[in-house]
C-alpha positions as CSV (number, residue, x, y, z in Angstrom):
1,X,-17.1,25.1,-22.8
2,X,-14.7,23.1,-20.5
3,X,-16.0,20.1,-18.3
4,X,-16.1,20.3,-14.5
5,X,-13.3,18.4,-12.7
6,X,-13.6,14.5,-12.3
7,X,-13.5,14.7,-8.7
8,X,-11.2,12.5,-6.8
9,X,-12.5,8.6,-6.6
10,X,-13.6,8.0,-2.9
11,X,-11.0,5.2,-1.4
12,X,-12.4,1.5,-2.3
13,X,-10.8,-0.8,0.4
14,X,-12.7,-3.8,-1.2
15,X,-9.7,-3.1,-4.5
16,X,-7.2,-4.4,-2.1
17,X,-7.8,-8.0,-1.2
18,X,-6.1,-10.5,1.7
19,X,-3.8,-12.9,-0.6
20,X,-5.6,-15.9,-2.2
21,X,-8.9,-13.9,-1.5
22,X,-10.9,-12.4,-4.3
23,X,-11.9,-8.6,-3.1
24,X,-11.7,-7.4,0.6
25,X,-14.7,-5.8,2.5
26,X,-16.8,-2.4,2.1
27,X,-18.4,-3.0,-1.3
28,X,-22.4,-3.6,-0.7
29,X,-23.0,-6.7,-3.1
30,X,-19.4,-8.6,-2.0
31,X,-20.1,-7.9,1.6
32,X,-23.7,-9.1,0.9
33,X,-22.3,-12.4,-0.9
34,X,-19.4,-12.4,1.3
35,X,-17.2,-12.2,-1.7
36,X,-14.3,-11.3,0.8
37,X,-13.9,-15.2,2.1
38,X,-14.0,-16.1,-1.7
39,X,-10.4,-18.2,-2.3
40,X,-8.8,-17.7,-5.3
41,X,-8.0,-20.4,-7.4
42,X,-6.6,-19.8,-10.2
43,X,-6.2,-16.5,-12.2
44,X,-4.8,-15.4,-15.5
45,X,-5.8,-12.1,-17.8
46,X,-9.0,-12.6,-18.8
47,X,-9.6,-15.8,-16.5
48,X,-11.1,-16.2,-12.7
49,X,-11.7,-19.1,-11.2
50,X,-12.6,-18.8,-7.4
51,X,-14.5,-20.5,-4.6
52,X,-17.2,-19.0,-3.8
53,X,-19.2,-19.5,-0.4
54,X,-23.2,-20.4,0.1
55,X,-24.4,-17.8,2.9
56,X,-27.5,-18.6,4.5
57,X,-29.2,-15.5,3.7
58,X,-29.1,-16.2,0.0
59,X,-30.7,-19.5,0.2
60,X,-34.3,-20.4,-0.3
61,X,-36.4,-22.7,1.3
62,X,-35.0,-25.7,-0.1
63,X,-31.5,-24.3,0.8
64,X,-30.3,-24.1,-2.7
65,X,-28.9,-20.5,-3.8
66,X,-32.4,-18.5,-4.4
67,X,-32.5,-17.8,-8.4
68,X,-32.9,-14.2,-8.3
69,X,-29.6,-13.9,-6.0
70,X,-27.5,-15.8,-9.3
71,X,-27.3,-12.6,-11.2
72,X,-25.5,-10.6,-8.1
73,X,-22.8,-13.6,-8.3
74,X,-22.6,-13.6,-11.8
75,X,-22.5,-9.9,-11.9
76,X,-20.1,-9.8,-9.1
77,X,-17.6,-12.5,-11.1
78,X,-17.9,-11.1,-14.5
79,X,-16.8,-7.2,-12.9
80,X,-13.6,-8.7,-11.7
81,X,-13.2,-11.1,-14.5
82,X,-13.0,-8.1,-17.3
83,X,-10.1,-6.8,-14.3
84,X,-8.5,-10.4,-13.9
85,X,-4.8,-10.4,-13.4
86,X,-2.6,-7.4,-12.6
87,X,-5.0,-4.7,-13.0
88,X,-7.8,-6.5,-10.4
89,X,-5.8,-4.9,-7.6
90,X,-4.5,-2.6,-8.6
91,X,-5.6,0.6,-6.7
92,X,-4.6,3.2,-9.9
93,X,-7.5,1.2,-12.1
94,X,-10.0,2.3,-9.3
95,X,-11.1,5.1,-12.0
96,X,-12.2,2.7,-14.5
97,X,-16.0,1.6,-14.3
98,X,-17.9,-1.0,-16.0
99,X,-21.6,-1.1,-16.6
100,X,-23.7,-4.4,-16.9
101,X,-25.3,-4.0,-20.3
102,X,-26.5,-7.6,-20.7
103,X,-26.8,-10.8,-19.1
104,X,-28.4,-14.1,-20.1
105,X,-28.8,-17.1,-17.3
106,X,-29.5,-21.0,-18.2
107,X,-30.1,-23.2,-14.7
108,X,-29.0,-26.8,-14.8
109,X,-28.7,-27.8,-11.4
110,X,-29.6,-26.2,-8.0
111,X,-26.6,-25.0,-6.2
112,X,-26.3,-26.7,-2.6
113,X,-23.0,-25.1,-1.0
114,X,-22.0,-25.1,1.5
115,X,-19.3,-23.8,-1.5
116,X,-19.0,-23.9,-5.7
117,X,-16.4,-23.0,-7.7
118,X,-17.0,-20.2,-10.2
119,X,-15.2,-20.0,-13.9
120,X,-15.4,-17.3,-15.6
121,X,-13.4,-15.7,-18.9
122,X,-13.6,-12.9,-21.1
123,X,-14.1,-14.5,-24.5
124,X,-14.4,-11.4,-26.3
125,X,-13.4,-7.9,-26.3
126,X,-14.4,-5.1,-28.7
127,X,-14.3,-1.1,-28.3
128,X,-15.2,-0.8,-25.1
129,X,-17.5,-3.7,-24.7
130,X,-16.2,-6.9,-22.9
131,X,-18.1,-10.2,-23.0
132,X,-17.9,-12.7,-20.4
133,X,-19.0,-16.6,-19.9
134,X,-19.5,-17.7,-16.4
135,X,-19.9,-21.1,-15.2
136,X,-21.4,-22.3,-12.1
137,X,-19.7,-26.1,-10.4
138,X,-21.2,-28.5,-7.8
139,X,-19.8,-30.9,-7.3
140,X,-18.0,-30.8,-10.7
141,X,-21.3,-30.7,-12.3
142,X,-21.9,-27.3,-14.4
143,X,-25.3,-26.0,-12.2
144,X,-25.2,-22.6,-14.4
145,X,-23.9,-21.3,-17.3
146,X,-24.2,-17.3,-17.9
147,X,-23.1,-14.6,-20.7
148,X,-22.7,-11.0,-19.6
149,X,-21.9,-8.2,-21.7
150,X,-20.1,-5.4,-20.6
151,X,-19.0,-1.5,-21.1
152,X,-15.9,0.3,-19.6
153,X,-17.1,3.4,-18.7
């Protein structure tokens, strides 16, 4: 019995960023976090370091980032960390998917924007499954520190 056709992947104009930016807009949790306004500041294979911007709709009443909206960053930076350097945009890797199969969050500090920088790297790959450590800075102080485990798809 043969499989059905993988059906054409639908165009993804998030995959093709403005220069120095990390992603461009349409995807709904980069659009959300405004992840299209993130600058890029350094990247290598396996290495991201951006920063990232504080919108007001993710902060709480204190005006710190709102806890529950850290894993969508983290998320967010770990996806394009396991696709950092050539491969991030490039629009014939739109086929590959990665699954979040694990993530682990310690708070230090409360994260005040108005921007932070974001450091992330891949620190180990095996099969299919990418781990990643992600590090939150204000102010040059580490505010989070995260581990995310990932599956190409």
């Amino acid at each position: 019995m043969s499989r059905p056709p993988v059906p054409e992947p639908e165009p993804r104009p998030y995959l093709i960023p403005e220069p120095g930016k990390l992603m461009g807009r349409g995807h709904s949790a980069g659009d959300f976090l405004q992840a299209w306004d993130w600058d890029v500041l350094d990247e290598q294979v396996g290495y991201l370091k951006v920063l990232a911007k504080l919108p007001d709709h993710v902060r709480n009443n204190r005006q710190q980032l709102f806890g529950g909206f850290t894993g969508t960053y983290i998320d967010l930076i770990g996806l394009h960390t396991v696709r950092s350097g050539p491969e991030r945009t490039d629009p014939t890797m739109a086929h590959r998917y990665l699954a979040t199969t694990n993530m682990r969050i310690d708070y230090f500090e409360p994260i005040m924007g108005p921007t932070f920088v974001i450091e992330s790297r891949v620190t180990r790959s095996r099969g299919r499954d990418r781990f990643v450590v992600s590090e939150f800075f204000q102010d040059e102080t580490i505010a989070v520190h995260a581990l995310t485990q990932w599956k190409v798809l």
